[in-house]
N, C-alpha and C positions, 0 to 999 in steps of 0.2 A: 260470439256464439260458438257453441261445440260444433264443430263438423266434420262429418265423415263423407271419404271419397272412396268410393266401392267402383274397384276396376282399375287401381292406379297404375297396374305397371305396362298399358297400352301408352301409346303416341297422345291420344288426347287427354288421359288421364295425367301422364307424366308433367303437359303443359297446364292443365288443371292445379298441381300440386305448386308449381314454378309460382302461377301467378296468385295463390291463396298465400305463398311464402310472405306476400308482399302486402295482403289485404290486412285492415289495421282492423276489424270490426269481426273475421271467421279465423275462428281458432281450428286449425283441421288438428284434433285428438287421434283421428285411427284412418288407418289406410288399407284396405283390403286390397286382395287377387289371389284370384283361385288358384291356379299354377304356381305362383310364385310365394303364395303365404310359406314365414318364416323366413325366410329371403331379405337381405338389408335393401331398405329404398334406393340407397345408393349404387349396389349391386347392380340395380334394372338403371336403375339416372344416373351415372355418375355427374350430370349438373347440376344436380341439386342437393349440392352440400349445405343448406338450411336443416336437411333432414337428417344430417349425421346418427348413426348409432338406431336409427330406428326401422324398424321392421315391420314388410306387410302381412297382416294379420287375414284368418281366412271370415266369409260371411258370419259363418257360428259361431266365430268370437264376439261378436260386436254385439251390447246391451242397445238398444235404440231407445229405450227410456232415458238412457243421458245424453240422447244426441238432439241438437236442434235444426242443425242442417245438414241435410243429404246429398252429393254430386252420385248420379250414378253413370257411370263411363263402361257401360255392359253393353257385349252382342247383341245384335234385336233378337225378343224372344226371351233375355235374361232377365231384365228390370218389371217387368209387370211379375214372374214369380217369386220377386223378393218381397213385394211391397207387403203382402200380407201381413211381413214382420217389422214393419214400421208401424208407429203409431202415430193416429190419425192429425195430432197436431206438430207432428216435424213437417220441415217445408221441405220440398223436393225438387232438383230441375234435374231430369232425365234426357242426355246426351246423346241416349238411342234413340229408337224409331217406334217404340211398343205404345208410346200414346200419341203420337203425329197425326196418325189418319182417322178422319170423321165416318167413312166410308169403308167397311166390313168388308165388301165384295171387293175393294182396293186391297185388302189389307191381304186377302187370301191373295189374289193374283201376284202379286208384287213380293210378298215377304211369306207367306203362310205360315200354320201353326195356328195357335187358340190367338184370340181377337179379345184383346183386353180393356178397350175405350179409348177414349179421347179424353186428353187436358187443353187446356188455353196453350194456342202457337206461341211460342218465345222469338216474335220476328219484332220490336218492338216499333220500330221504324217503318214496318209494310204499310198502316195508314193512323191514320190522328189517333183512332179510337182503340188502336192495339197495347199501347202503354197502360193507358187505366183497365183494360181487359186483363192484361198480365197481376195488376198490382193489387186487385180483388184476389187471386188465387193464390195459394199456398202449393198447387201442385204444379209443373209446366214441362213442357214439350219440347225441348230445344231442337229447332230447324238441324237438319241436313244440312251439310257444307254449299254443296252445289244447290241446292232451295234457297238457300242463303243468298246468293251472288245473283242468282236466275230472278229470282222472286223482287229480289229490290229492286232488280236491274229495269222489271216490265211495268212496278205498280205505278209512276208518275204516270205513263203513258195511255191508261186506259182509255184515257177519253178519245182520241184518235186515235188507234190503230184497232185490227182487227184481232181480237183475243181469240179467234179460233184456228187462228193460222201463225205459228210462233215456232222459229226453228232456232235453235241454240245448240254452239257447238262449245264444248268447256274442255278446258287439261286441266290436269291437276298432278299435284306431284304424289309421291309416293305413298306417302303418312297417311294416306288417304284412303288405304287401301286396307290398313289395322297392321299390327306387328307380326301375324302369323310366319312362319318363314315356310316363302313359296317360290319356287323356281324361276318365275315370270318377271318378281320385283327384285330380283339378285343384279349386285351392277354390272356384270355382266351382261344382262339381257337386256337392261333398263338403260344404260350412261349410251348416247350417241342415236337412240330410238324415239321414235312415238309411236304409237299406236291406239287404235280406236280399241276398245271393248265394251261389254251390254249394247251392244250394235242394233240397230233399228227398235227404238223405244223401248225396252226391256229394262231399263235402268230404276230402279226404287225410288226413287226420287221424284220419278214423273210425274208420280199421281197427287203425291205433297206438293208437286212446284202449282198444278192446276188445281188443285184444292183452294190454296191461299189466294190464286190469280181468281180464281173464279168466284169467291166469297166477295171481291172487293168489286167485280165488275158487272156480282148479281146477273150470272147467266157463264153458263157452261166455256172451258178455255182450253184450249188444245194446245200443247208443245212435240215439237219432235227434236227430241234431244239424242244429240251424241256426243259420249264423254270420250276425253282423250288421256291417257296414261304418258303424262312430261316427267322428260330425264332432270327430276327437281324432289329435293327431299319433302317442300312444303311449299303453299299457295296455288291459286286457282283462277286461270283468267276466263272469263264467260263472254263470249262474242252472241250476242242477242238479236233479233231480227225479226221485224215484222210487218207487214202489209200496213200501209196509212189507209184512214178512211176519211181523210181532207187532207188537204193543202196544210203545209206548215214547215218556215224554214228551220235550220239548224240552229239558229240564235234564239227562235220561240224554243224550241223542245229543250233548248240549254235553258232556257229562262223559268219553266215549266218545273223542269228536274231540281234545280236549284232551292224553287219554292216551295218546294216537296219535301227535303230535306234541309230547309234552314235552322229548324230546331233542332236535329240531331247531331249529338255530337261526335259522330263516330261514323257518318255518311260524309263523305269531300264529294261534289261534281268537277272536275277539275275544269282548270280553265281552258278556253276552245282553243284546240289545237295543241293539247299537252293529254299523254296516253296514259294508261295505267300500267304499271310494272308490279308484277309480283314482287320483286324483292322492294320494293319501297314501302310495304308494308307488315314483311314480316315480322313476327314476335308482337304483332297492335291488335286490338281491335276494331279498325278499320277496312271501312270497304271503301272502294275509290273509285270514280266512273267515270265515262265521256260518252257524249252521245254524236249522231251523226246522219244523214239524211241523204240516201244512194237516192235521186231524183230517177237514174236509170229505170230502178223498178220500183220505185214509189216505194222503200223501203224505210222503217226506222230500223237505226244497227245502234245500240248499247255493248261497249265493252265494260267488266265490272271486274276488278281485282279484290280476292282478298288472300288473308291466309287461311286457309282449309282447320290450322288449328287453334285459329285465333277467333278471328269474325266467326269463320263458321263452326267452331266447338266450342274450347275451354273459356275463349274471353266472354263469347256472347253467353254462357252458362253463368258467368259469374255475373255478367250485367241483368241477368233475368236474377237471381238470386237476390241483386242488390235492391230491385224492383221488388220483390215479395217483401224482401225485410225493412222496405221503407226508407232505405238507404238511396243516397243520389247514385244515379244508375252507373256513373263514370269512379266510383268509388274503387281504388283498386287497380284500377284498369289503365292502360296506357296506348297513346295515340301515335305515337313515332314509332317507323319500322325500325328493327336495326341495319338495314343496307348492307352492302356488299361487304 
């Protein structure tokens, strides 16, 4: 299939390009970026000599009547003003935030600017019925990194705990944050630090993580999240928590999460008493979890690993793509991190 990747010389874009280098079924023909069109690929990646000799081109280059599939790896607020110039039978999975949210009044508070709809979540694993949701549509939403992590982390558990009381603290490394060059994420500021920012609920993500949560629990779900900025180029570990509303040991909720994710192949529960590490999953598309039962405060605590550009961008992009185009959804994609 022809495909075009608009936004390529961003962190998610770049991993975007790596892993299509690889895909046996999407031909990427052209590669856009605003800034840097005219610019050799390799210039912005020097790792991705697959792409020798070629150069990103700007959006008003691109014919979309030759294209059949689209990545768009754009600012929020970018990808709903291109689409007009797409035509209505290319398939699309959009890596921003312009069609995530169901909820208008979410969308101004959290992101603002014009409100341009909603497509099918690309979370494909959130519950049974998310897969054949995705594989009906041609158009899709791909999750936020941190929605990603939070959102898998909480859906086995609905049944016991209480979904309006849910505190999650997440790091993430840097890539996380886009390519712009800011004084904040220079290693100077960043190597040897943590730091909290979007501090007391303010984070974009919130209203996505309880959208998804609350669709599945049929009644309203509250999170109070705070994100953390880790001295790490990429991945993202989510420590999850929440109020029980029964009794249940650590072996059930393992036993629970497990069943939850048997079919997926790209969900691990790992085995009890073994943690998630971000780098054991980078460059995969894998999320990897453990779960756990503070009796002190009647708590469940879910930690969830993934890579911020894996799981939660470029790989889950392609496996939503591979699900539109009827392709097995592991197509392409790969499950070992590369480690240390």
């Amino acid at each position: 299939m022809k495909t075009a990747v608009i936004g390529g010389s961003g962190y998610a874009g770049g991993e975007l390009l790596r892993l299509l280098s690889l895909h046996p079924k999407f031909n990427v023909t052209i590669v856009s970026a605003h800034s840097n069109a005219g610019e050799l690929i390799e210039s912005v990646h020097p790792q991705l000599h697959s792409y020798q000799g070629q150069r990103f081109v700007s959006n008003d280059e691109i014919n979309f009547s030759e294209i059949e599939l689209v990545f768009l790896a754009l600012p929020h607020g970018e990808s709903a003003a291109l689409i007009a110039k797409i035509p209505a039978q290319v398939k699309i999975v959009d890596l921003g935030a312009d069609f995530r949210l169901e909820d208008r009044t979410a969308w101004d508070k959290y992101y603002g600017g014009s409100y341009a709809g909603s497509w099918v979540y690309g979370l494909p694993e959130l519950s049974k019925n998310q897969r054949s949701a995705i594989a009906k549509e041609s158009r899709v939403a791909n999750p936020g990194c941190y929605a990603t992590s939070i959102a898998l982390g909480i859906a086995p558990a609905l049944a016991f705990i209480d979904s309006s009381d849910i505190v999650v603290v997440a790091a993430s490394g840097t890539t996380g944050a886009g390519r712009n060059a800011r004084i904040n994420l220079i290693a100077s500021e960043v190597v040897n630090s943590l730091t909290s920012y979007k501090f007391g609920g303010v984070h974009q993500h919130t209203p996505e993580i309880e959208q998804a949560i609350s669709s599945l629990a049929k009644k309203p779900a509250k999170i109070s999240f705070t994100p953390i900025l880790a001295p790490m180029p990429r991945g993202i570990l989510s420590t999850i928590t929440a109020k029980l509303t029964k009794s249940v040991s650590v072996e059930e909720v393992h036993s629970i999460y497990s069943d939850y994710f048997s079919a997926d192949s790209f969900i691990d529960v790992l085995p009890l008493g073994q943690l998630p590490k971000t780098n054991s999953i980078t460059g995969s598309n894998k999320a990897i979890m453990q779960v756990a039962v503070d009796e002190h405060t009647n708590r469940l605590v879910v930690s969830v690993a993934i890579d911020n550009l894996g799981k939660g961008a470029a790989g889950q992009a392609v496996q939503n793509a591979n699900i539109i185009c009827g392709l097995a959804e592991t197509t392409g994609l790969i499950s070992d991190g590369i480690g240390a």
